[in-house]
C-alpha positions as CSV (number, residue, x, y, z in Angstrom):
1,X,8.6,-7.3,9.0
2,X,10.8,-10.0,10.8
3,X,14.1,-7.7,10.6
4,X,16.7,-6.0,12.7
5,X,18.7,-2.7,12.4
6,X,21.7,-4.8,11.4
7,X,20.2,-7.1,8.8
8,X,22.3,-4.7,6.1
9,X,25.6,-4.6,8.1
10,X,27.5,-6.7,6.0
11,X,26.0,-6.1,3.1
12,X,24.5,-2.6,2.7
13,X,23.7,-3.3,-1.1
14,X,21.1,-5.9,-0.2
15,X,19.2,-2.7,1.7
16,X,18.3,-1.8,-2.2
17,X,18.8,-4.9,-4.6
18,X,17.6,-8.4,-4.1
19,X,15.2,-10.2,-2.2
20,X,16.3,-8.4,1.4
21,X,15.4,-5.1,0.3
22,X,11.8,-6.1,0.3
23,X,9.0,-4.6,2.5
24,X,5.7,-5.8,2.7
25,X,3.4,-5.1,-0.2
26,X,0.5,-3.1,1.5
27,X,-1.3,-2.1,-2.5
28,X,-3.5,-5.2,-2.6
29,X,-4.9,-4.2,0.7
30,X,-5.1,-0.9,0.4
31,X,-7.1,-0.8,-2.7
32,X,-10.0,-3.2,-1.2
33,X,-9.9,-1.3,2.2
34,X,-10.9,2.2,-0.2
35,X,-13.2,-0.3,-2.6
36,X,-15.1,-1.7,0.7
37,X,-15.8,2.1,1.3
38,X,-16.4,3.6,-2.0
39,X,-16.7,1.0,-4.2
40,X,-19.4,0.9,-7.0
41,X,-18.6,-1.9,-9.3
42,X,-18.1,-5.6,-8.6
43,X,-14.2,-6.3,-7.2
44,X,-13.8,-8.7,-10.0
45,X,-14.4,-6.3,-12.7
46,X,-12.1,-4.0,-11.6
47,X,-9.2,-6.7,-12.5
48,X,-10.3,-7.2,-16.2
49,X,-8.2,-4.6,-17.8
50,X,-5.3,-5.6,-15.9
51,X,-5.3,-8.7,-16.7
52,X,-5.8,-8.5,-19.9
53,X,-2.6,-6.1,-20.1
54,X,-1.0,-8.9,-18.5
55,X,-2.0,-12.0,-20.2
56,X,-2.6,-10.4,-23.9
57,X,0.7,-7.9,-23.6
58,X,1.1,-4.6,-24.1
59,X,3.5,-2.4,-27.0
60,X,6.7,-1.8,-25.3
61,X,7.2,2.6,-25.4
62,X,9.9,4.6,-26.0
63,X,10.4,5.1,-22.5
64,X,10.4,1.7,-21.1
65,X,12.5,1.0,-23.8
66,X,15.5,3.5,-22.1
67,X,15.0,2.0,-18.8
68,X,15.0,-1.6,-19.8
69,X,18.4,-0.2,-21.8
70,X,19.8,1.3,-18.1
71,X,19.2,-1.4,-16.3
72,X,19.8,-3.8,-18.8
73,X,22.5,-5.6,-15.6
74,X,19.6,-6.2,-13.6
75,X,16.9,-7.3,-16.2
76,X,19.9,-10.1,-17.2
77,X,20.8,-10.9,-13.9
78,X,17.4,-12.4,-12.5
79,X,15.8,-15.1,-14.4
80,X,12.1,-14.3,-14.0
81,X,12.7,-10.2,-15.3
82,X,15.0,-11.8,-18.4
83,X,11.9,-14.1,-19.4
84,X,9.3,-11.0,-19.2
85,X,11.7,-8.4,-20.8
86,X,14.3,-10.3,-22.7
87,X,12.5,-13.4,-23.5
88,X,14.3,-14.8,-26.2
89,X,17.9,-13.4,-24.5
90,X,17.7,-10.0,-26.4
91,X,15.9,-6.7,-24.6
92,X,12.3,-6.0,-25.9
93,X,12.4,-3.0,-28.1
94,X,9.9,0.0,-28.6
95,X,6.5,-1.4,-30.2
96,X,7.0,-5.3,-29.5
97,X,5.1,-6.9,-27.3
98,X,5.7,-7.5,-23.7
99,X,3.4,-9.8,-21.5
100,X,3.6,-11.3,-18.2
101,X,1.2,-14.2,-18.0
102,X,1.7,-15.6,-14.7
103,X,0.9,-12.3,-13.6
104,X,-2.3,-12.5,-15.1
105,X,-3.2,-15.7,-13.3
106,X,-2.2,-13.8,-9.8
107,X,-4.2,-11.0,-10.7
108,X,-7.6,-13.6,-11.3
109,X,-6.6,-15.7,-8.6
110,X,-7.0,-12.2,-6.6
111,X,-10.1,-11.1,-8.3
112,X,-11.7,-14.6,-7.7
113,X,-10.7,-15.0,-3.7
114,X,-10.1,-11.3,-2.6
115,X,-7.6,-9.9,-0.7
116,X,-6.7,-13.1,1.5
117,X,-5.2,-14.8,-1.7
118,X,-2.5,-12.6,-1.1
119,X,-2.0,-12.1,2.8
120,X,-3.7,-15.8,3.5
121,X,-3.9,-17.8,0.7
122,X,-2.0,-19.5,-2.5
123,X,-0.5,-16.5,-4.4
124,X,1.0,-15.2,-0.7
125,X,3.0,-19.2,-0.2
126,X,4.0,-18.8,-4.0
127,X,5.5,-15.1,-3.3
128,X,6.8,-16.4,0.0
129,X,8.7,-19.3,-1.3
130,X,10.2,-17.2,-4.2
131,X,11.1,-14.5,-2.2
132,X,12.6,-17.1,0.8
133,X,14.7,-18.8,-2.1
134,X,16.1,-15.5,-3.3
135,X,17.3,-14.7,0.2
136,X,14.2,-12.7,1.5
137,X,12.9,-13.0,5.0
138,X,9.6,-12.0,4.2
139,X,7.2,-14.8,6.1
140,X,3.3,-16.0,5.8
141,X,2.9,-14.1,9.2
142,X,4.3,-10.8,7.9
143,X,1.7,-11.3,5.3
144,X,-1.0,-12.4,7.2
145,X,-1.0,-9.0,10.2
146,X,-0.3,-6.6,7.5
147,X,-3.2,-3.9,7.7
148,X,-4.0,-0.7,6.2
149,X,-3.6,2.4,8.1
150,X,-6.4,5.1,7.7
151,X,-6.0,8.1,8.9
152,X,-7.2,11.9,8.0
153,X,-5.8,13.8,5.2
154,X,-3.7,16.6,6.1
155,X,-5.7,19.8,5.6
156,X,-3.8,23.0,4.1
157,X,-5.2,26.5,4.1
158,X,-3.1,29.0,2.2
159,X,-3.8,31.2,-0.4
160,X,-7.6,30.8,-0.9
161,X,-7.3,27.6,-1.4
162,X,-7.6,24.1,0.4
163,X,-5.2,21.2,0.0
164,X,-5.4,17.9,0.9
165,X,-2.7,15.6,0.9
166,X,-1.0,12.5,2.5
167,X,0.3,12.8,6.2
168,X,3.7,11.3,7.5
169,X,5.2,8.9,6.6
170,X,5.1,10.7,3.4
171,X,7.1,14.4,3.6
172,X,5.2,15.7,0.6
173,X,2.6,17.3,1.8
174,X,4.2,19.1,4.6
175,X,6.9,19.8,2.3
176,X,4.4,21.7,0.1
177,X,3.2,23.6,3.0
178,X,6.1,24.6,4.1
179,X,7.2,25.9,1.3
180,X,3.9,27.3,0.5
181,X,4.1,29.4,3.4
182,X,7.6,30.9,3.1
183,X,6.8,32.6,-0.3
184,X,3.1,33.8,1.7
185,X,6.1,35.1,4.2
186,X,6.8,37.7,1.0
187,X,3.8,39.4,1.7
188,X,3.8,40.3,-2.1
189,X,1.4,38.5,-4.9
190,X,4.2,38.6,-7.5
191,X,7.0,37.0,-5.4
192,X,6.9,33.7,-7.1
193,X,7.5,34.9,-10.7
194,X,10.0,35.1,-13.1
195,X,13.7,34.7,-12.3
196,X,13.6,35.8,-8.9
197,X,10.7,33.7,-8.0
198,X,13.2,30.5,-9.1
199,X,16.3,31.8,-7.2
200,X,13.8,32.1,-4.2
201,X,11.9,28.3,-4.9
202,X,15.6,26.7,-5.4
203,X,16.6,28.2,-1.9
204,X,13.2,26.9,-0.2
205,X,13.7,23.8,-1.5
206,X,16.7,23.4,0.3
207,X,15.7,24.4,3.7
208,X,12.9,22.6,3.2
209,X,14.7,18.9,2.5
210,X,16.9,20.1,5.9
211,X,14.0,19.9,8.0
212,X,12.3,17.1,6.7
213,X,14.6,14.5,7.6
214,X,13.7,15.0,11.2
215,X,9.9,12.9,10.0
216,X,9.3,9.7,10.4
217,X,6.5,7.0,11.2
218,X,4.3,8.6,13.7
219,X,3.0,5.4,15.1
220,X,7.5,4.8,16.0
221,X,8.8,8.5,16.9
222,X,7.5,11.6,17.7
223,X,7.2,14.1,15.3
224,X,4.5,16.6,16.1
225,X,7.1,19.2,16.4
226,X,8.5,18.9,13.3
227,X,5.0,18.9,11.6
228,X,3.7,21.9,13.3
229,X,7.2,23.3,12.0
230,X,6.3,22.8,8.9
231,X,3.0,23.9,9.1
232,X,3.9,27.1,10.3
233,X,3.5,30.2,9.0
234,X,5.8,32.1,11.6
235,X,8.5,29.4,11.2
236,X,8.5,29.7,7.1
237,X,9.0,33.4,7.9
238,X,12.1,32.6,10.1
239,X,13.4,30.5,6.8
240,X,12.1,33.2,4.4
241,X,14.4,35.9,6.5
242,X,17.4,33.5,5.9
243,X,16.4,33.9,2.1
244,X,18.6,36.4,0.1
245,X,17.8,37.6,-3.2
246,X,21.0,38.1,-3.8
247,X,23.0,35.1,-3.5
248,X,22.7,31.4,-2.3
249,X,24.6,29.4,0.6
250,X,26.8,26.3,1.0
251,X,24.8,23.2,2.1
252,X,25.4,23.2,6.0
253,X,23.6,27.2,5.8
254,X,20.3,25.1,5.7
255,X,20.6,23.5,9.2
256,X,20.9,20.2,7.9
257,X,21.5,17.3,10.4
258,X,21.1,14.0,8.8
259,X,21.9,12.2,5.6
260,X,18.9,13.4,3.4
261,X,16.8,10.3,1.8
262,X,17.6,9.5,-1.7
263,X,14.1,7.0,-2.6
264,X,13.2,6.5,-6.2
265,X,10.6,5.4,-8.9
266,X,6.8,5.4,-8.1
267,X,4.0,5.6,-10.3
268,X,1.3,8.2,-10.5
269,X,-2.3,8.7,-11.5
270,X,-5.1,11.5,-11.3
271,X,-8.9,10.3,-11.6
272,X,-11.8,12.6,-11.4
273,X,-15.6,11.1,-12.1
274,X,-18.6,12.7,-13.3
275,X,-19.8,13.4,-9.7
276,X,-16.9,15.0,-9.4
277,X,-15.0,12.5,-6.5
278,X,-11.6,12.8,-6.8
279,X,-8.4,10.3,-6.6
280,X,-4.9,11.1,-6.4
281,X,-2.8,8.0,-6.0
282,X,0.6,7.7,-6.3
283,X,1.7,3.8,-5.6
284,X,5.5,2.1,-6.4
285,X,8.1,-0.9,-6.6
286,X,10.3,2.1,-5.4
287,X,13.7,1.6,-7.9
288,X,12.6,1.0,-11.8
289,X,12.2,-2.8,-11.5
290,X,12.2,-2.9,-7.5
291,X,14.5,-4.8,-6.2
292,X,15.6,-6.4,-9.0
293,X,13.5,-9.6,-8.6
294,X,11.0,-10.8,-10.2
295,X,8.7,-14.3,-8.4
296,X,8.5,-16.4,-11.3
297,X,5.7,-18.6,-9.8
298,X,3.5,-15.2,-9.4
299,X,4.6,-12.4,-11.8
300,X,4.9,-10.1,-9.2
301,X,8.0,-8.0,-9.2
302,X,9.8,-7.7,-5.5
303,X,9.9,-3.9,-4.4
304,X,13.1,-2.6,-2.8
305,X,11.2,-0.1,-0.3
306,X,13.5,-1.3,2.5
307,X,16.0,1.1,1.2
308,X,13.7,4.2,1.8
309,X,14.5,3.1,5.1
310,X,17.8,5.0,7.0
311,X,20.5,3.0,8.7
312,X,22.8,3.7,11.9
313,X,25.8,1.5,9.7
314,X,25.9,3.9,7.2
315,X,28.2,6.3,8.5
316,X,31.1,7.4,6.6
317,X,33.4,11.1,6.9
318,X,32.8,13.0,4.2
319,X,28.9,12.6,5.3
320,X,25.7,14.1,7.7
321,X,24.5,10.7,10.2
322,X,21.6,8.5,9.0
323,X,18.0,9.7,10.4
324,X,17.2,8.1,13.7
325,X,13.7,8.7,12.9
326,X,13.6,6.7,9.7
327,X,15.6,3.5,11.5
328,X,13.9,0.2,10.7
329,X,11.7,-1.4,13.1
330,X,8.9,-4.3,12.3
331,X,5.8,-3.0,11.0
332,X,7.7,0.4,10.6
333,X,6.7,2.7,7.2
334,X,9.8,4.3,5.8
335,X,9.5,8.2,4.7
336,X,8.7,8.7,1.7
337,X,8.3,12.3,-0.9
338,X,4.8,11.3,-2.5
339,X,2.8,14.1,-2.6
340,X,-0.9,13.1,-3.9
341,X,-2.9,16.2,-3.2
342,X,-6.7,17.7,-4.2
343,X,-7.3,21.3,-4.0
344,X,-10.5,23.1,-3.7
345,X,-11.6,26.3,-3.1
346,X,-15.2,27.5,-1.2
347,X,-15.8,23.4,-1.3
348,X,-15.5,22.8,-4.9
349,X,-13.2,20.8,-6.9
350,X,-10.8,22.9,-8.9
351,X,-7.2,20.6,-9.0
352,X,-6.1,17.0,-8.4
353,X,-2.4,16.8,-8.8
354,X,0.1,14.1,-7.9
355,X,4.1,13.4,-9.7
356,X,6.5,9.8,-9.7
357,X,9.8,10.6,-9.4
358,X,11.5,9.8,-6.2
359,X,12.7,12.2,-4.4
360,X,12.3,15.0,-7.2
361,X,8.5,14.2,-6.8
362,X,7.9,17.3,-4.3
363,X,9.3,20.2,-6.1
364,X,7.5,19.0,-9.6
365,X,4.7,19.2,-7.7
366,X,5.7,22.7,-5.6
367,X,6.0,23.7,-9.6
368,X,2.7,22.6,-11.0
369,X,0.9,23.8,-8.2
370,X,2.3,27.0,-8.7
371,X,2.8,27.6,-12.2
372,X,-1.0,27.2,-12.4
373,X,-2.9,28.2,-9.1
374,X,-0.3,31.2,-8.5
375,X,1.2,32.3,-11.6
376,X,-1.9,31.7,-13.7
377,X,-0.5,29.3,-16.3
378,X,-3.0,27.3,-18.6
379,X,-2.7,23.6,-17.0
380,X,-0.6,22.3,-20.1
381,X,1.6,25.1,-20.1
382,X,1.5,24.6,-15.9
383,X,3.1,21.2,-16.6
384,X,5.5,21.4,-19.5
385,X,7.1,24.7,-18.1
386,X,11.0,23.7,-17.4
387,X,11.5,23.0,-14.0
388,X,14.4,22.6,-11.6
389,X,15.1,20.4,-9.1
390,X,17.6,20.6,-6.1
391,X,18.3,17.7,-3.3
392,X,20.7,20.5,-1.0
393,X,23.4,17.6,-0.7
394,X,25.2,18.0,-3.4
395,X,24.7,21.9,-3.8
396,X,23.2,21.3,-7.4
397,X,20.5,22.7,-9.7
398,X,19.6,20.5,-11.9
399,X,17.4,21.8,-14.9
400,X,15.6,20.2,-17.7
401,X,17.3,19.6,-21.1
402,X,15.0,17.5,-22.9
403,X,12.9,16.6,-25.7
404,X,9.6,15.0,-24.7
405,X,8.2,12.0,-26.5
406,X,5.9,14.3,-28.3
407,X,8.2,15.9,-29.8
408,X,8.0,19.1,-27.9
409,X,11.6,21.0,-26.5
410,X,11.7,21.7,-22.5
411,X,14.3,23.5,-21.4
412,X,14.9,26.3,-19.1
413,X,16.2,29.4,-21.1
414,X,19.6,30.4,-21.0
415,X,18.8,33.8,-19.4
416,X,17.7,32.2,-16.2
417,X,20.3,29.7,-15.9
418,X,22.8,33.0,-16.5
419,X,20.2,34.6,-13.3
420,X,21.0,31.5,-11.3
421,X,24.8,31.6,-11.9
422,X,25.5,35.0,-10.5
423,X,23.8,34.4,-7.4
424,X,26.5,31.4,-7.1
425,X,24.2,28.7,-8.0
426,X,26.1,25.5,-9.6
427,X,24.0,24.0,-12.2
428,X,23.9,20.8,-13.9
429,X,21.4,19.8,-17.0
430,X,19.1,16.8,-16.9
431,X,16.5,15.0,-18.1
432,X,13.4,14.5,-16.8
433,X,13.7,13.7,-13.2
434,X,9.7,13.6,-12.0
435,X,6.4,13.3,-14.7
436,X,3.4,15.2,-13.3
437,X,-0.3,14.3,-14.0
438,X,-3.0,17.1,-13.1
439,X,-6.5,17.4,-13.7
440,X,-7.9,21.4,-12.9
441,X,-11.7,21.9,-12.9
442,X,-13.1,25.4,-14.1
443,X,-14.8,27.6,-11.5
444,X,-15.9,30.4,-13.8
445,X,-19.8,31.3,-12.6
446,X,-20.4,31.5,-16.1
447,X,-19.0,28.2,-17.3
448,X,-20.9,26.7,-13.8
449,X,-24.3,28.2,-15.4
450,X,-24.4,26.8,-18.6
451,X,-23.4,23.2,-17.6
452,X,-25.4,20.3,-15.7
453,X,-25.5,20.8,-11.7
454,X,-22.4,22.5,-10.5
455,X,-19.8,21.0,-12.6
456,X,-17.5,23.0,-14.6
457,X,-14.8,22.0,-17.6
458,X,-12.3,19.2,-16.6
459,X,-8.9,19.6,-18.3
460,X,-6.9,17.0,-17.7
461,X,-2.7,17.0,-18.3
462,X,-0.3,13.8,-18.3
463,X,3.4,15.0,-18.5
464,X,4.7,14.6,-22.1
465,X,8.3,13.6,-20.5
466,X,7.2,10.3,-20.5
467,X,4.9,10.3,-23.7
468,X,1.7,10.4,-21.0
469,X,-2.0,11.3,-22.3
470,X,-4.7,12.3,-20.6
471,X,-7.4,10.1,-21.5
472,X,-11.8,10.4,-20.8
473,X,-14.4,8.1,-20.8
């Protein structure tokens, strides 16, 4: 994007709200670059459901509901969100119905044309002007030489099993591993369960957001060290050594150097077909609402990804520095947590699993992954356990206090929160902070033999936090 390091000097909140925080939206693209490959059905079609959703409207839930409530300020402060989610000046409530027409109209100029309506077209001059008028930068030549990167999956071995899952820019996946590795460092099948087995995730969390603020963009810095880092086993035993069971540390134990990342939002789905090909996509606006923008004369709302980005302004005392491999430059991906992975084991499909949630996105997935795969939970139980979440600056636990939209209590019991305490963790209750989805394919010979080919029972699991269901076709 046409930018500079200093574009947010004066005004570090336009880095997250408005039209500056912008980056380029790569989704479009992206989506016909994988159709082109695997593809069955006509482009067009794909669009119909969506558009539909967007021209007929949809029941407002419970849970957009609460976030239209918390960022009631922003919905009221920009024109085009107030006429989709306030449209007669008062916020939609649960079960009215919320639609987005010129949206709709985007969306079929997009199915009709392709891709270039966007990046080279009508729908890309409409965004440009809106987003130009709002105090954006964005350009018709940003849009036009904005391509889709392909590149191999990273590959995990560990534990029997094989994970795929998104390379850098994203952290998530070499998070997982790294993580993944120190509690193989235990030598000891049992070292991930009960009480102990938290104490020990909470403090491999930590060391594990330390080091990943040294990632970045590969195609701007050079981070091959700091991947192979991560990916290795004889440096998660160095961390696992540092590991008491005893007690916990103040922040600066974990070898921290930069300010860690704080990104947001994202949206999350798991899709497995009857041939058994697998998706696990997670996609985002970043913040609830982006950038708190929406382009009237398109429906699309403006994502705020330039603040994923880390800035050499935003220096202050009490502090770590900003990451100098997450500065901005032009065509430049900012880091990121998603962590979409597939796991198989001895080439089949057995897992797809993927969370939205920001920054908490990577230990909700740490969790699923091993509250099924290691400890043996049933996958709905593997989801709606309680779960804790730590971003090592500030020196916090948070744990889950809620009450799902089914109804259901999740909450971490009072005798491990008492566990955590006298080994000098602070703790703080929350909400929920990241919504899993995960879909786990038996492997059982004997479920194999007595079903078509060799396909076993698909159980699929979308995270009651956010009233989620799993749904089949």
């Amino acid at each position: 994007m046409s930018t500079k390091q200093n574009m947010y000097q004066n005004n570090p909140k336009a880095k997250s709200s408005g039209a500056l925080a912008m980056g380029v939206p790569g989704e479009i693209a992206g989506l016909h670059a994988a159709w082109l490959k695997y593809g069955r059905l006509p482009w067009k079609t794909l669009f119909e459901p969506a558009i539909k959703l967007s021209k007929d409207g949809f029941l407002v839930s419970p849970t957009l509901e609460d976030y239209l409530a918390d960022d009631s300020d922003k919905i009221f402060n920009d024109p085009g969100l107030k006429s989709i989610y306030a449209p007669n000046g008062v916020l939609l409530k649960e079960g009215e119905l919320c639609s987005n027409v010129e949206l709709g109209r985007t969306l079929e100029a997009v199915a009709e044309q392709g891709p270039q309506a966007f990046y080279n077209g009508t729908i890309g001059k409409k965004l440009v002007k809106d987003v130009r008028e709002g105090g954006g930068i964005l350009t018709m030549e940003d849009l036009r030489k904005y391509k889709v990167k392909i590149t191999d999956a990273v590959t995990l071995n560990m534990m029997g099993y094989t994970i795929y899952g998104m390379p850098p820019p994203s952290s998530g996946t070499l998070g997982l591993a790294l993580v993944l590795n120190i509690f193989n460092s235990y030598r000891d099948p049992e070292a991930a369960k009960g009480d102990l087995g938290l104490h020990r995730l909470i403090e491999a969390l930590k060391h594990m957001y330390a080091v990943r603020m040294n990632l970045g963009d590969p195609d701007f810095v050079d981070i091959s060290y700091t991947e192979s880092e991560m990916l290795s086993p004889s440096f998660a035993q160095k961390i696992q050594r540092r590991i008491f069971d005893n007690t916990t540390f103040p922040s600066e134990y974990y070898l921290n150097r930069w300010s860690p990342l704080r990104d947001h939002g994202t949206s999350h789905f798991c899709i497995v077909d009857s041939d058994r090909n697998a998706v696990s996509m997670t996609t985002t606006v970043n913040s609830h609402f982006g950038a708190g923008v929406l382009s009237t004369s398109t429906g699309i709302v403006l994502n705020n990804e330039m603040d994923d980005f880390s800035i050499p302004t935003d220096i202050s005392p009490d502090k770590l520095p900003p990451a100098p491999t997450n500065f901005i430059e032009p065509k430049k991906r900012p880091l990121s947590s998603m962590t979409p992975i597939i796991i198989t084991k001895d080439d089949h499909l057995i897992g797809v699993i993927g969370a939205s949630g920001g920054i908490n996105i990577i230990p909700a997935v740490i969790q699923v992954f091993m509250n099924h795969f290691i400890l043996g939970m049933e996958p709905l139980d593997a989801v709606q356990s309680p779960r804790i979440y730590h971003k090592l600056i500030p020196n916090v636990v948070r744990y889950e206090n809620l009450t799902a939209n089914d109804g259901d209590h999740i909450e971490l019991l009072k005798s491990s929160r008492i566990f955590l305490q006298e080994r000098g963790h602070q703790l703080s209750e929350s909400g929920a902070l990241a919504i899993t989805q995960l879909i786990v394919q038996t492997t059982k010979s004997e479920d194999i033999k007595n079903l078509h080919k060799k396909n076993g029972i698909l159980t699929g699991v979308s995270d009651p936090r956010k009233g989620g269901r799993p749904a089949a076709v």
